[in-house]
Each structure stands twice: as structure tokens, then as C-alpha cells.
C-alpha positions in Angstrom: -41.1 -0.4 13.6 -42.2 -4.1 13.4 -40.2 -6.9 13.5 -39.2 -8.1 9.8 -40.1 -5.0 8.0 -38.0 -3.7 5.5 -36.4 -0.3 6.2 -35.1 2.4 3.3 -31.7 3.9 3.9 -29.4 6.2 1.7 -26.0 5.3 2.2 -22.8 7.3 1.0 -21.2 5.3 -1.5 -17.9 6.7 -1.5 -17.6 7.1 2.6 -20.5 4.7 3.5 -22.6 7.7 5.6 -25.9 6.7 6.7 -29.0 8.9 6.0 -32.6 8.6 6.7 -32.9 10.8 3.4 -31.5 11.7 0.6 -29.2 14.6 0.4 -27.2 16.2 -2.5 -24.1 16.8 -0.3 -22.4 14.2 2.0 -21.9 15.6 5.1 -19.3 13.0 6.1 -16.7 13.4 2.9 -18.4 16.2 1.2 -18.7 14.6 -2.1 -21.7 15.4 -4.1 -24.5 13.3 -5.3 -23.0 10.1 -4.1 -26.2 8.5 -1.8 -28.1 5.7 -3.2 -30.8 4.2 -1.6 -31.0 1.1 -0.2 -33.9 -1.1 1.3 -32.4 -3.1 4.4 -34.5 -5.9 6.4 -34.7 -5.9 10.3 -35.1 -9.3 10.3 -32.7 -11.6 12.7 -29.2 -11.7 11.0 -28.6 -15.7 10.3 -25.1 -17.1 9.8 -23.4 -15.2 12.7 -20.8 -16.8 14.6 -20.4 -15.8 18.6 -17.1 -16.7 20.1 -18.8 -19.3 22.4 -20.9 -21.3 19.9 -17.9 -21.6 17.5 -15.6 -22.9 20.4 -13.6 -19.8 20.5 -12.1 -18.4 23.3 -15.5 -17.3 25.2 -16.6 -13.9 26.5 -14.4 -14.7 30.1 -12.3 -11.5 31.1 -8.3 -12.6 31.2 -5.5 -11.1 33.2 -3.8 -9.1 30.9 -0.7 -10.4 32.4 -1.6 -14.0 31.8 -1.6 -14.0 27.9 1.8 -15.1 26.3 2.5 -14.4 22.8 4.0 -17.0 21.1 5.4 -17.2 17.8 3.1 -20.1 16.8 0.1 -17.2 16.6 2.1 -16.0 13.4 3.0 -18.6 10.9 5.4 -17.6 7.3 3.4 -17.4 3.6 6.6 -18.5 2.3 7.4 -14.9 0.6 9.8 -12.8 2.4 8.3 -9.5 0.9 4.5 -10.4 1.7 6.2 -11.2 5.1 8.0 -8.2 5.7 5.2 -6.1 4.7 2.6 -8.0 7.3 5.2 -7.8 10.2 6.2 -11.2 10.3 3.8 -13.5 8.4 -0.3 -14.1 9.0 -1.2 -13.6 12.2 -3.8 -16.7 13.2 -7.4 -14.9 13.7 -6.6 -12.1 11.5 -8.8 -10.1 8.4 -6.5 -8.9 6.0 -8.1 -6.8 3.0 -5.7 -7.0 -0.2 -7.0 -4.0 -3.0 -5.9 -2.9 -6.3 -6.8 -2.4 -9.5 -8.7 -5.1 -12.0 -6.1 -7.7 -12.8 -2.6 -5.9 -11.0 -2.3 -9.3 -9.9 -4.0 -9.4 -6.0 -5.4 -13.2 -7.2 -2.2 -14.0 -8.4 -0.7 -13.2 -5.2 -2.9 -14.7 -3.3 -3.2 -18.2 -5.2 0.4 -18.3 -4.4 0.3 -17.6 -0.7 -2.1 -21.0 -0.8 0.1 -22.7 -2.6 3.2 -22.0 0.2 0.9 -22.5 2.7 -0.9 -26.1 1.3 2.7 -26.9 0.8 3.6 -26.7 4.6 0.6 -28.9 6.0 -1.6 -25.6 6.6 -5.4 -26.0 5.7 -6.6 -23.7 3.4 -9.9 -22.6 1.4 -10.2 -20.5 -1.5 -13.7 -19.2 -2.1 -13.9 -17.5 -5.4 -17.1 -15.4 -6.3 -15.6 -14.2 -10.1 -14.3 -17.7 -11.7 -15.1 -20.7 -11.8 -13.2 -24.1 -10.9 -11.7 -24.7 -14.1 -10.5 -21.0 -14.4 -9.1 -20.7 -11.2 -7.4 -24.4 -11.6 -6.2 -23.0 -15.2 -4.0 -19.8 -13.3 -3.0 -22.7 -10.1 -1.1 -24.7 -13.3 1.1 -21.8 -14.3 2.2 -21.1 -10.8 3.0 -24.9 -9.8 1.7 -28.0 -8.4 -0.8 -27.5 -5.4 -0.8 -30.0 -2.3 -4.1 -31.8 -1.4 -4.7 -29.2 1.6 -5.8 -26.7 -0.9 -9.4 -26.7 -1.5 -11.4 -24.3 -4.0 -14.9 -23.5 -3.4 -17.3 -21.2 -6.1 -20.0 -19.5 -4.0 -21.6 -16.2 -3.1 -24.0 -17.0 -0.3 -22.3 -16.1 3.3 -24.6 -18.5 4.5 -23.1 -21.3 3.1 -19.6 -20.0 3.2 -19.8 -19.7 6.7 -21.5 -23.4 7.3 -18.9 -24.7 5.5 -16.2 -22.7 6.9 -17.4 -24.2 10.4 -17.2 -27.2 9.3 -14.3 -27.7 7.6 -12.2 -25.3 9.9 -9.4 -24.4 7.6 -6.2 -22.3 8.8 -6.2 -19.7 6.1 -9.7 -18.6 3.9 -9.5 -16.9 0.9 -12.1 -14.3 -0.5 -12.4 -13.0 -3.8 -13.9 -10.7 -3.8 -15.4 -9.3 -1.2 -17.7 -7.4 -3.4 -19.3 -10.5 -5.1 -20.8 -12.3 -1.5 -23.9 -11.6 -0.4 -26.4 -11.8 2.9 -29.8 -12.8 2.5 -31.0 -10.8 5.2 -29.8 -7.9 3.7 -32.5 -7.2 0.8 -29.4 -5.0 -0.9 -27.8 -6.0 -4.4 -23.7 -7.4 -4.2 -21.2 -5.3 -3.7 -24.1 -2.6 -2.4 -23.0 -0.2 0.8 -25.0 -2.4 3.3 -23.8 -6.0 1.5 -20.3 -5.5 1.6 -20.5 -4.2 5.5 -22.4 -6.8 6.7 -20.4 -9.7 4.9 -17.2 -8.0 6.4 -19.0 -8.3 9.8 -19.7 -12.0 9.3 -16.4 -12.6 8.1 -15.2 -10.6 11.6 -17.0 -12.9 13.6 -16.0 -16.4 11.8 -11.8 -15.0 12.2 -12.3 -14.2 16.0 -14.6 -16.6 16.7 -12.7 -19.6 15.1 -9.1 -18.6 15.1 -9.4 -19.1 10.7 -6.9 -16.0 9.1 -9.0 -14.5 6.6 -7.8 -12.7 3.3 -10.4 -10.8 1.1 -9.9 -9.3 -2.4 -10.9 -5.6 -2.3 -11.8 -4.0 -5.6 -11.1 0.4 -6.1 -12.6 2.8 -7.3 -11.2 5.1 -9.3 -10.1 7.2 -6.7 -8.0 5.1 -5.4 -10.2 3.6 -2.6 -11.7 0.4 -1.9 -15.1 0.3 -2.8 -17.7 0.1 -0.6 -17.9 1.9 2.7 -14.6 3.2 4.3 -15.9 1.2 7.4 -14.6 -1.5 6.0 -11.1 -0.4 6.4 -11.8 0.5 10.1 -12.9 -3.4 10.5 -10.5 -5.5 9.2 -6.9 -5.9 10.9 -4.6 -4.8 7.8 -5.0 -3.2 4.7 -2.9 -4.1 1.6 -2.8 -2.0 -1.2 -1.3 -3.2 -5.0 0.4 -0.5 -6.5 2.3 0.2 -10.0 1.0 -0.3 -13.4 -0.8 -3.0 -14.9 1.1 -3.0 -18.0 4.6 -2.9 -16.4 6.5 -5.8 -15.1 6.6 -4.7 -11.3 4.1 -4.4 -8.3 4.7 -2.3 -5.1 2.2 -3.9 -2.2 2.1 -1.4 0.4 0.8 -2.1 4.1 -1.6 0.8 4.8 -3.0 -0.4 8.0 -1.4 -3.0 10.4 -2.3 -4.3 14.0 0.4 -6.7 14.1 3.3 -4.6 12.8 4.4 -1.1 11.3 2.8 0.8 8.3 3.7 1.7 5.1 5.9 -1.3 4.7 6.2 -2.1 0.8 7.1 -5.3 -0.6 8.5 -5.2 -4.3 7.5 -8.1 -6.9 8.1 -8.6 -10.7 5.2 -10.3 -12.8 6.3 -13.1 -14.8 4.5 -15.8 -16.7 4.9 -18.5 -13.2 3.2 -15.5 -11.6 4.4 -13.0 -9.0 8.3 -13.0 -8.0 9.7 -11.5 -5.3 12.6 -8.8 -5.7 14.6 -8.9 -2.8 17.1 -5.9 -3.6 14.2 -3.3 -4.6 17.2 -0.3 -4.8 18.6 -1.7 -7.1 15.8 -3.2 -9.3 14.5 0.2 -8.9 18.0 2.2 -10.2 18.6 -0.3 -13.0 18.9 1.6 -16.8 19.8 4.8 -15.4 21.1 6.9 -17.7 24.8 8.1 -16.8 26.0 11.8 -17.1 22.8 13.5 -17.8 21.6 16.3 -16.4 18.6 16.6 -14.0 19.2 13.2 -12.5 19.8 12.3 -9.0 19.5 9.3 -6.9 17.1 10.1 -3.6 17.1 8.0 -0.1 13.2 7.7 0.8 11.9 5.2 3.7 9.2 3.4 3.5 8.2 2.0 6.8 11.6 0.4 8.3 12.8 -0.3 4.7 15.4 2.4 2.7 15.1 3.0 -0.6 16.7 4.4 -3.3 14.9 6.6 -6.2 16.1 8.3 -8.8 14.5 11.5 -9.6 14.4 13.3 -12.9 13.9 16.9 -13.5 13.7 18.9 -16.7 13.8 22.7 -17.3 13.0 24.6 -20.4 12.4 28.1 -21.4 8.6 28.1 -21.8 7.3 28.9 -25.2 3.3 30.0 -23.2 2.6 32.8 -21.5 2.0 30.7 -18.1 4.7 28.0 -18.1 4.1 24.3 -17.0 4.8 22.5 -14.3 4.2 19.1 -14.2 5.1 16.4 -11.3 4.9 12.8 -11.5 5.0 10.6 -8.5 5.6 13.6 -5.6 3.5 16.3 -5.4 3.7 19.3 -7.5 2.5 22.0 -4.9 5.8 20.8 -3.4 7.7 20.9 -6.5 6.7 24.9 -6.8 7.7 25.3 -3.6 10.8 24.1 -4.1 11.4 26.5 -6.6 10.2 29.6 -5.0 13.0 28.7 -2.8 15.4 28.6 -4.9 14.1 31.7 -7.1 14.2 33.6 -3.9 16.9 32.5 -1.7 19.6 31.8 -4.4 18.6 34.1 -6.8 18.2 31.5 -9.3 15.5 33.0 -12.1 13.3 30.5 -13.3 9.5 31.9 -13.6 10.0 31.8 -17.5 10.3 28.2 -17.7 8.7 24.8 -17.9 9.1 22.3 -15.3 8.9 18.6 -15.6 9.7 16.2 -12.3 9.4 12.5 -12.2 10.0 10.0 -10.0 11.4 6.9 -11.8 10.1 3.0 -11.1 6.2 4.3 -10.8 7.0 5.2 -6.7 4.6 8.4 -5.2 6.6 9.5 -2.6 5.5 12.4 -0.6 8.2 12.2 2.4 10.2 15.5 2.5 13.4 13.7 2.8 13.8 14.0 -1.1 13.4 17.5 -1.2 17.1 18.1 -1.6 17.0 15.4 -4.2 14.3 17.7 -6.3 16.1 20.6 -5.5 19.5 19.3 -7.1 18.0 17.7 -10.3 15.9 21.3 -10.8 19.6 23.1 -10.7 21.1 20.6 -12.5 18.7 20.6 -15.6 19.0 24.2 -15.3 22.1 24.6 -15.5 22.7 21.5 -17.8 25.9 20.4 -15.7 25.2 16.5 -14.7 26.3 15.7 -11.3 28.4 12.8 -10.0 26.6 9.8 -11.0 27.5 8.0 -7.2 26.0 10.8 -5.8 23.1 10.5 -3.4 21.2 13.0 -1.6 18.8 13.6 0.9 17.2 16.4 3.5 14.1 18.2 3.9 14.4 22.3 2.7 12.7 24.9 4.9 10.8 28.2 3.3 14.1 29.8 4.6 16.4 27.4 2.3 17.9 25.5 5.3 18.4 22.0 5.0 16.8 20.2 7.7 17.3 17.3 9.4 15.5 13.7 8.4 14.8 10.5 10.8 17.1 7.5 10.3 19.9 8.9 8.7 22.0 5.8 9.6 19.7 2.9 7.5 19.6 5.9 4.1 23.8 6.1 4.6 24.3 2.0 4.8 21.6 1.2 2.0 23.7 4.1 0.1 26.9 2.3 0.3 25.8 -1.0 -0.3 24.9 0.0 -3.5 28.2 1.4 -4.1 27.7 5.2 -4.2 30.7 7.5 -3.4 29.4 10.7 -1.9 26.3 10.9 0.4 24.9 14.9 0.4 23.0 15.2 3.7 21.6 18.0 5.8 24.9 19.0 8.5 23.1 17.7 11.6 22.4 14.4 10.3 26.3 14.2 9.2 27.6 14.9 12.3 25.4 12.3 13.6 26.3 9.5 11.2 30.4 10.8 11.7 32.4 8.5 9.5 30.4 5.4 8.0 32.4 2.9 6.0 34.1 4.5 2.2 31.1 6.9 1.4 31.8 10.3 2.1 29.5 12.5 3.9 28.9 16.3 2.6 26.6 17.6 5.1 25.3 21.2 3.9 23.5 23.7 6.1 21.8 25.6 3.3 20.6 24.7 -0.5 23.1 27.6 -1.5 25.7 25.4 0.6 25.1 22.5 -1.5 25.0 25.0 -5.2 27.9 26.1 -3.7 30.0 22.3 -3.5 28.5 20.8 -6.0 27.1 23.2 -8.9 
């Protein structure tokens, strides 16, 4: 093919496959009738940024046992949650992709992490493709007064971004979003399969190549995913993901994907009109307005990442007034709720195939650890049966197809969040127990079997 001539491509838009024709069925994610075509020009790429000409670190092989890691290569964002859920703070060369749903508050967030970081001497650049300065400068005067090393910049060419970006050399870049910028080698509309790769790609090369930490906005479909191509999660270093409802007062940032640190770390905040605030005891925040001495309630011990945390779980049973009952399940998964209660139908004898069955999950958490099966299986039996449990009662343990209760990792961190908070009796599967031994005023019931627990609680 000549130099310069433009080139057709279907690309997947909900995987990012590549196709030299059109077909009905992806063959990467199997979804159907996803491809859209896309003209792409083989012309030189301009704009890119090589590790030598920005005055990076040049293509010169290193002893592996010459590099030091210092804790300078990480600097704070002046939130403890956003902190905890990156490992540590912004690593400096990193690509961080923050996604959500329209207005969950990923700008918010982010404004704010300038504003910490401005504050502390740190150079920083805000590129906004979706507002304009007066809009953006309209949400910096609810959070608080900005430092003069905060500079905003409205644009959409990559071109120019990345001159100025040279230029300038600021510590931290900011871009939102991701879906608005736009190559003019790529013949592609914004936000397009091929645009939104090959902006991600630039933006690769100016992080490595110039040691700038770079943030970008992701929007979702939605599925759930960040649209564009899932290559794009495969580029960039983490992966940030806003969760909770819009129209509540809480957000749940989850790490997906980290280089520099562990996964599915979660940071809790609480919107308010100043903007995002952290929540530093999420158990609790998360147990507050629990209802006490009803039936079908019980407090769960999930982990997310390093972090324990404390759920409560609702369940209700009902004698159906259909000819198929319902089962519903909000926040776990309900193939795991029915399950659960084939277990207990045929290992306890418990006769439930006549009734409805609702489980929730309180706070707006999906958990799918098997650590709260115990947890489900208690508040089933306890709606059931209508007899509330202790109300400092926690429990947690995965159940087997056989009804054992089996063990779960990091007993030790579920126990001590457990009685920080002030519960009384921990219910635990027997191996676990015996592990822990005695830990502080909680008591420790460890139970073999769900008809062990049935049997000392119910």
C-alpha cells in the first residue's frame, strides 16, 4: 500500500478487535453486531515523544541491580483513601485511567487531587476537553482556593497538548476525558476505536518519556466498561473505577489494576457541597441506621484488597403467592444465593421451594467473595424462621455443596476490624477459630457445618 493512503478497518467497539471486514459476530468477545468501520491514515504519526528526544532516561540497558527505589518516585495527593487505593500515592511516570459513570464525581475528584497537589509546590496541568475555563473555575470555587501552580488548559488536539506539555513540563497532567482528544493523523471521529488508542499511546510515550504522572477521565458504557477498546486498560498502569450511585451521598473507588501496589483496594468518600470527602472508618459509615432486632439481618466481614470490611446483609422470605417463586439478589450474586439454599433445603432439611427470596447487600457494595456465604446463609434462616439474631453478631466462612463451613484467608484483620467496632460474638468456620485462639473480648464460635451454626444460634 502507498505511503499516506488511507486504509478502512472495522474495529470491535466493545473489545476493540481489529478486522479487515465486517463481520456480524466478534470473534474476540462474541458480542454481536458491534464492528464499525473506520478509515485510518498510514501517514507518519506526528506528536510522538521517544525517551531520548524528550530527555528521558534513553534506550541504555541498566543493571537491574543498580536501580534504587526511592520514596521520592511516589509523592502523596493529600487524600489518605485515594492513597491507600493507589498503593502509596502517584507514582512519577505513571497513566492512571479514573472511569465511572456521567457526573459520579471522577472530575470532582480529580480537581481536588490538583488542588492538594498545587498546594504542596507540585506542577500541575488540567486539560479539559468537556468545559470550558469559566466552568471548570466555577466547580475549583466550591472546593477551595487553588495555588498559582495550577494551570487549566481547554483543548482537544494531542498535537498541541503534547507541545505544550513539553514545554511546560508539569509533575501531574490531567485529562478529561480521554474520549474528547483527538489525532490528526488518525482520519477517525473522537472518542472512535482507533482515536482513543492512539491518544492513549501518545499519552504513554509523554509519561515515560518525560517522567509527567498522567490521569485521564474514562467514560463507561453501559455495561460497565470503559469505552473504547479494552486495550486501553492493558496500556495504562492503573485502573480506577467510581462506584455507588449518583444520587446517593457516597462513592466507592476501587483499584482494578495496579503496577505499583495491590488490587481491589477501595477507597470510601461522601459527596458534599465542598466536593468529595473522605470517610476514614468505612465499617462503620457503612453499618450506620441498621435496624436492631429484625429478622434477616446480619453483619458480614468481606475484604477488599488488604482493607476489612463490614456489610450488613439483608434477607427476606415469603411464602410465594406464583407458581415459580422469586428470587431476587442485590449486590452478590443470585446463582450463589440459590445455591445457598439448595444447601440448606438439602442438608438441613429446611423446606423452602415454596417461597420468595429477596437478598441485599446494604451501602450499594457488590461483593462476590465467598467469605459472606455464612452471612447469607444466617439471614435466609433467620427471615425464615422470623427469630432476629444477636445484633453484635458477626459472621463469616465460605459453605461447601456438602454444607461444611470452610476456611477463609485473613481471618485475623475480619476478627480485629470486628471488635473494634464493638461486636460481641464472631461466628467463624472451626479452622479459622482455632487459628485466631483467643483475640481480645470478642468471642469466637467456630462451626464445622451450617447445621452446627442452626444448631448454636437458631
Amino acid at each position: 500500500m502507498a505511503k499516506g493512503r488511507a486504509a478502512t478497518h472495522f474495529y470491535c467497539q466493545n473489545c476493540g478487535h481489529e478486522s479487515s471486514k465486517w463481520m456480524g459476530q466478534c470473534p474476540g468477545c462474541r458480542e454481536w453486531n458491534t464492528f464499525v468501520e473506520e478509515t485510518v491514515s498510514n501517514s507518519p504519526r506526528g506528536g510522538a515523544v521517544s525517551s531520548r528526544t524528550a530527555g528521558g532516561r534513553g534506550a541504555v540497558p541498566s543493571v537491574l541491580s543498580d536501580i534504587s527505589i526511592s520514596e521520592e518516585n511516589r509523592f502523596s495527593t493529600g487524600m489518605g483513601e485515594l492513597d491507600r487505593v493507589l498503593g502509596g500515592g502517584i507514582v512519577q511516570g505513571s497513566l492512571t485511567l479514573v472511569g465511572g459513570d456521567p457526573g459520579i464525581g471522577k472530575s470532582t475528584l480529580l480537581l481536588q487531587v490538583c488542588r492538594n497537589l498545587s498546594g504542596r509546590g507540585h506542577g500541575v496541568l488540567y486539560i479539559s476537553g468537556e468545559e470550558s475555563l469559566v466552568q471548570i473555575k466555577m466547580r475549583a470555587d466550591r472546593i477551595g482556593s487553588f495555588s498559582d501552580k495550577m494551570f487549566l488548559l481547554c483543548e482537544t488536539n494531542l498535537d498541541v497538548i503534547s507541545g505544550i506539555i513539553q514545554d511546560r513540563r508539569p509533575e501531574v497532567v490531567v485529562i478529561d476525558s480521554i474520549q474528547t482528544m483527538y489525532n490528526e493523523n488518525v482520519s477517525a471521529a473522537p472518542g472512535s476505536v482507533s482515536q482513543v488508542r492512539e491518544s492513549t499511546g501518545i499519552l504513554l510515550q509523554l509519561a515515560k518519556g518525560l517522567g509527567v504522572s498522567v490521569l485521564i477521565v474514562g467514560h463507561v458504557t453501559k455495561e460497565g466498561t470503559v469505552a473504547g477498546p479494552r486495550v486501553l486498560e492493558h496500556m495504562v498502569d492503573t485502573v480506577l473505577y467510581f462506584e455507588g450511585d449518583r444520587h446517593a451521598s457516597y462513592r466507592i473507588l476501587r483499584g482494578v489494576k495496579n503496577r505499583f501496589g495491590s488490587t481491589n483496594e477501595i477507597g470510601v468518600f461522601e459527596m458534599r457541597e465542598q466536593g468529595l470527602e473522605e470517610v476514614m472508618n468505612a465499617s462503620e459509615y457503612m453499618l450506620s441506621g441498621r435496624p436492631e432486632n429484625a429478622s434477616g439481618s446480619v453483619v458480614a466481614c468481606t475484604m477488599e484488597g488488604t482493607r476489612p470490611l463490614l456489610v450488613e446483609i439483608q434477607a427476606l422470605i415469603c411464602h410465594s403467592s406464583f407458581g415459580i417463586p422469586r428470587r431476587q439478589a442485590t449486590g452478590t450474586d443470585l446463582n450463589r444465593v440459590n445455591l445457598l439454599m439448595a444447601v440448606l433445603e438439602k442438608r438441613s432439611g429446611i423446606q423452602m421451594a415454596s417461597c420468595d427470596a429477596y437478598v441485599n447487600i446494604t451501602g450499594g457494595m457488590k461483593i462476590l467473595e465467598p467469605a459472606i456465604d455464612l452471612g447469607i446463609v444466617l439471614a435466609i434462616l433467620s427471615s425464615f424462621r422470623n427469630a432476629a439474631l444477636n445484633p453484635r453478631l458477626i459472621a463469616f466462612g465460605e459453605v461447601g455443596l456438602s454444607g461444611e463451613v470452610r476456611a477463609v484467608s485473613m481471618a485475623r484483620q475480619r476478627v480485629a476490624e470486628a471488635e473494634k467496632l464493638g461486636f460481641e460474638v464472631c461466628v467463624l468456620p472451626w479452622v479459622c477459630a482455632q487459628d485466631c485462639g483467643k483475640n481480645g473480648k470478642i468471642k469466637l464460635l467456630g462451626v464445622r457445618t451450617v447445621q452446627d451454626a442452626i444448631d448454636k444460634l437458631l
